[in-house]
C-alpha positions as CSV (number, residue, x, y, z in Angstrom):
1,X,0.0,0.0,0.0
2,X,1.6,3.2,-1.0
3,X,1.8,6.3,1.6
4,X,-0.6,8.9,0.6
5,X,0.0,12.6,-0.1
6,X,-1.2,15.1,1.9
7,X,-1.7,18.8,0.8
8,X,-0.8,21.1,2.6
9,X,2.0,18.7,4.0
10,X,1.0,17.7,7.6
11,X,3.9,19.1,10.0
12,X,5.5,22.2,12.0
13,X,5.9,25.2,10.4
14,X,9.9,25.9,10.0
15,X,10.9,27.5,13.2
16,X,11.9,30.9,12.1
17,X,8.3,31.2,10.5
18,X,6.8,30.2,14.1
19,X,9.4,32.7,15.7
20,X,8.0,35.2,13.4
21,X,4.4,34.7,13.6
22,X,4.5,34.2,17.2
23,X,6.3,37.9,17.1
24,X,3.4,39.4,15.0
25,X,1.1,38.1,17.6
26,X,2.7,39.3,20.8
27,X,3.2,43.0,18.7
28,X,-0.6,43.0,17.9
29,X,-1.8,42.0,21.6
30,X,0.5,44.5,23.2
31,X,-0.4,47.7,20.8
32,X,-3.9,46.8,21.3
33,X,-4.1,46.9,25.2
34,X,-5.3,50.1,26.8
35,X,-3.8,49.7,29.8
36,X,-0.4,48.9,28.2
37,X,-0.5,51.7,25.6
38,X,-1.1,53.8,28.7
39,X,2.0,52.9,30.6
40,X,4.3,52.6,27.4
41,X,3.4,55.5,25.2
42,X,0.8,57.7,27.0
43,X,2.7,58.4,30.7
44,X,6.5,58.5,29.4
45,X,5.1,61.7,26.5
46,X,3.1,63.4,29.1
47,X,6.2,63.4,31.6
48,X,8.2,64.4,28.5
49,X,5.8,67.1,27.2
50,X,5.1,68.4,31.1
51,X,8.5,68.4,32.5
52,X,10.3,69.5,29.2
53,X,7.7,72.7,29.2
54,X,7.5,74.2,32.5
55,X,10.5,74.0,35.1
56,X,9.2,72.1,38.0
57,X,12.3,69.9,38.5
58,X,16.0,71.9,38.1
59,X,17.7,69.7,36.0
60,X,20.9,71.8,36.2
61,X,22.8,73.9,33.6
62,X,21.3,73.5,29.8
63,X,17.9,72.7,28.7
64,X,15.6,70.8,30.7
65,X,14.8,68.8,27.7
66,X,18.2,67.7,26.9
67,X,18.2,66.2,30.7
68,X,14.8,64.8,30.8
69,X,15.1,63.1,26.9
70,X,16.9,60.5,27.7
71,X,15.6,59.7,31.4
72,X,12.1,59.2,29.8
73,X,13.8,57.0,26.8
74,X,15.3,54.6,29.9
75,X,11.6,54.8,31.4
76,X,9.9,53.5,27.7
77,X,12.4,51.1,27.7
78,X,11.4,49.9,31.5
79,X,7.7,50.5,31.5
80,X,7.5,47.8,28.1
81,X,10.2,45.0,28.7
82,X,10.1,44.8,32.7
83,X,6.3,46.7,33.8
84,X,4.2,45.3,30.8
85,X,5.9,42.5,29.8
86,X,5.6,41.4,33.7
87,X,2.0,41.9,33.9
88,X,1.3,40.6,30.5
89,X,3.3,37.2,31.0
90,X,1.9,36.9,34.7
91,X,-1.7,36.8,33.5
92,X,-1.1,34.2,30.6
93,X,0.8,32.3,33.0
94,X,-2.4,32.0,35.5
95,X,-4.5,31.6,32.3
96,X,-3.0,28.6,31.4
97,X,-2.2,30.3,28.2
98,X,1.9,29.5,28.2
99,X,0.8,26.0,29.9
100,X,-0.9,25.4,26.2
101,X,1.7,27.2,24.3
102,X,4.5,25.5,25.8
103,X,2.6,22.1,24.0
104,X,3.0,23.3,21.1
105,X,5.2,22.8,18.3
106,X,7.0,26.3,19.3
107,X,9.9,25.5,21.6
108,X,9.5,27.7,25.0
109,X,13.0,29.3,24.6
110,X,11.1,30.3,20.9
111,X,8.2,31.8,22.9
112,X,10.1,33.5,24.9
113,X,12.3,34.6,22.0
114,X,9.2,36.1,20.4
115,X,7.8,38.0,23.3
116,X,11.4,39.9,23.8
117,X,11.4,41.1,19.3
118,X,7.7,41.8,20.4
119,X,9.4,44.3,23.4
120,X,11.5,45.2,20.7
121,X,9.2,46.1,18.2
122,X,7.2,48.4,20.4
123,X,10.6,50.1,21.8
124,X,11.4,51.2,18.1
125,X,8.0,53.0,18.3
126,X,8.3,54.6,21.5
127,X,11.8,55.7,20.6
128,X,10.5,57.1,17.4
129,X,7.6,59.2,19.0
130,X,9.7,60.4,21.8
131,X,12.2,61.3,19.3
132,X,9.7,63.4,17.2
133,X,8.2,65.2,20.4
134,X,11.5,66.0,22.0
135,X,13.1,67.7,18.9
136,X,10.1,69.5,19.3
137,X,10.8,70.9,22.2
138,X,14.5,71.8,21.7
139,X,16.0,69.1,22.1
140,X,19.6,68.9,20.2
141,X,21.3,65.4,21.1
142,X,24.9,64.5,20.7
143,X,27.3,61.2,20.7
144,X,27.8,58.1,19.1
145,X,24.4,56.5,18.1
146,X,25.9,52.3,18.2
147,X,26.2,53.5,22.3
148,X,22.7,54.7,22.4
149,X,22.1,51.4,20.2
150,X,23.8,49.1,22.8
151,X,22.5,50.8,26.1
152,X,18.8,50.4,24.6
153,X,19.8,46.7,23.8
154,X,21.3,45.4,27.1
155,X,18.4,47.7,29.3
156,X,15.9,46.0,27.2
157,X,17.5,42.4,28.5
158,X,17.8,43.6,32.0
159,X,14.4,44.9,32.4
160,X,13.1,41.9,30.4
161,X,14.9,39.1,32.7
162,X,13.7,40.9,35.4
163,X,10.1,41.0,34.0
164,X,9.9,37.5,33.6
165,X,11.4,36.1,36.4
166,X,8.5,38.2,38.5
167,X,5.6,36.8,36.2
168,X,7.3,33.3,36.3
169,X,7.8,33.4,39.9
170,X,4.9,35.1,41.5
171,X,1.3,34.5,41.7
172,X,-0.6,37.6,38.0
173,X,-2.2,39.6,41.1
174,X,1.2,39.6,42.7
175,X,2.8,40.8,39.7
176,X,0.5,43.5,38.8
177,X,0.9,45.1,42.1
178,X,4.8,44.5,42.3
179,X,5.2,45.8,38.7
180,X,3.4,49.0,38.9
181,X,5.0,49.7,42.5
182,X,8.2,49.3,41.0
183,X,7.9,51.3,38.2
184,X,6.4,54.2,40.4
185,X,9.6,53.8,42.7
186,X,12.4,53.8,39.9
187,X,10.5,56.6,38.5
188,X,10.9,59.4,41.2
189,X,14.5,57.6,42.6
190,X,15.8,56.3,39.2
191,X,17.4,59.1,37.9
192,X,14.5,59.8,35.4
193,X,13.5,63.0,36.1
194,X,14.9,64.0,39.4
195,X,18.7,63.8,38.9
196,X,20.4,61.6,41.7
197,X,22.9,64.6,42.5
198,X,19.7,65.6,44.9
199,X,19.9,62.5,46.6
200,X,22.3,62.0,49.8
201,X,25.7,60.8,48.8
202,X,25.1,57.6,50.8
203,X,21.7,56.8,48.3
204,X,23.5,58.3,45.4
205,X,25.8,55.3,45.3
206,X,22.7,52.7,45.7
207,X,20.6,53.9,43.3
208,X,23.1,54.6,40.8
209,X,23.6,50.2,40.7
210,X,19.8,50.2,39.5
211,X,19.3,49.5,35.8
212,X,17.2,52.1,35.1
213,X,19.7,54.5,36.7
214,X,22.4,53.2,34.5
215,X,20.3,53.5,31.1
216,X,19.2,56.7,32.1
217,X,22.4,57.8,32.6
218,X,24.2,56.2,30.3
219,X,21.9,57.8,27.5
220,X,22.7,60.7,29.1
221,X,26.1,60.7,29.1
222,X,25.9,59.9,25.6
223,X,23.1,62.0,23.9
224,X,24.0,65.1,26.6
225,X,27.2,65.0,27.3
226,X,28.7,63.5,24.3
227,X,30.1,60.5,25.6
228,X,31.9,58.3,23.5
229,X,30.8,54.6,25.1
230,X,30.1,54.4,29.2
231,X,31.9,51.2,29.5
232,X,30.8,51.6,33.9
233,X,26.6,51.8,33.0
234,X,27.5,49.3,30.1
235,X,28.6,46.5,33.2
236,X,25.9,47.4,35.4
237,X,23.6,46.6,32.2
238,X,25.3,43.5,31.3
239,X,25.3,42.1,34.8
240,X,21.9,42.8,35.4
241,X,20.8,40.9,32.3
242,X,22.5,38.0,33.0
243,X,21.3,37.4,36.3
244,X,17.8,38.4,35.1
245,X,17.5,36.2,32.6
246,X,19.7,33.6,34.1
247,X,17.3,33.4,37.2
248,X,14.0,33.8,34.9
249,X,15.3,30.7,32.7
250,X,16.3,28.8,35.7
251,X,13.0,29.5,38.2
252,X,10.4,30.3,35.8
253,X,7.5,28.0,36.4
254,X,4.9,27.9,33.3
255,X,1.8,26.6,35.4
């Protein structure tokens, strides 16, 4: 009896296709949440737009803009691959949604491969719309743009280890609350907005070993200052994104 032939050919897709589609499909579900379009677009241009027009923080010598660009760059960065990506994961996880997609044909490390391009993906918009509205307000950036490149890169794999591990780790209401705490937290003491000269010496050296504190001020050595490469936030990025997503890949529990 001869084997019969099947149209289309029974079978997994090749894997970058599922890689791919599983990308287009993460991109779509974050752009079309409300509550995540609010904490990655809407909050970091309306502490751009506020804080860039009137002087309620001193920022120091220069334009306000040219200090507060880059701090709110570090916060897209952070409120997409550690705030949403945390609360987005965390509820699929209690869904049983990664339970079923981790059955699939698409290998986990694949899934998780797609969600960080997704991060990705929505990054290059936020950078592109703060871009717009901060030349808009004055801003004139300097530096080497394959720093600005690499900081962006390795915040986006601290923040998103970090992410992870919480959604992997604690219970979706957990992980909503711990999130957005978090976020509010590295906002004010992060270097974001309020620089950590006003801090006491003593926090100063603390806060500046936080991620977000050395993107934001990495970028800001960079696109301010004119920085060739900050080799010192550079290791703080790197180590935090190997312990992030060494821990997430080692504890992170899919049921």
């Amino acid at each position: 009896m001869s084997a019969g032939t099947y149209t289309p050919r029974p079978g997994a897709a090749p894997l970058p296709r599922m890689i791919a589609a599983q990308t287009t499909l993460e991109t779509r579900m974050l752009l079309r949440n409300g509550e995540q379009l609010l904490l990655t677009v809407v909050i970091p241009t309306l502490l751009l737009v506020l804080f860039g027009s009137v002087d309620i923080v001193d920022t120091g010598s220069g334009a306000s803009v040219d200090f507060l660009t880059p701090g709110i760059l570090a916060l897209a960065v952070m409120s997409t691959a550690f705030t949403g990506q945390a609360i987005a994961t965390g509820f699929e996880r209690r869904y049983g949604v990664l339970k079923r997609l981790g059955a699939s044909p698409l290998p986990r490390w694949a899934l998780m491969t797609a969600k960080t391009l997704a991060v990705l993906v929505t990054e290059v918009l936020q950078v592109v719309l703060l871009t717009v509205i901060a030349f808009a307000l004055g801003w004139s950036p300097h530096g080497n743009p394959f720093a600005v490149l690499l900081l962006l890169v390795l915040g986006t794999a601290a923040f998103s280890g970090l992410g992870l591990l919480m959604a992997g780790t604690l219970k979706a209401e957990a992980t909503l609350a711990a999130a957005n705490l978090v976020f509010l937290l590295l906002l004010v003491g992060g270097g974001v907005i309020v620089p950590l000269d006003k801090f006491p010496d003593a926090v100063q050296s603390v806060l500046g070993l936080l991620p977000i504190a050395a993107l934001s001020d990495g970028l800001r050595d960079v696109l301010q200052h004119g920085a060739a490469m900050p080799w010192g936030d550079l290791g703080i990025l790197a180590v935090w994104a190997v312990l992030g997503l060494g821990a997430a890949a080692r504890f992170f529990r899919w049921e």
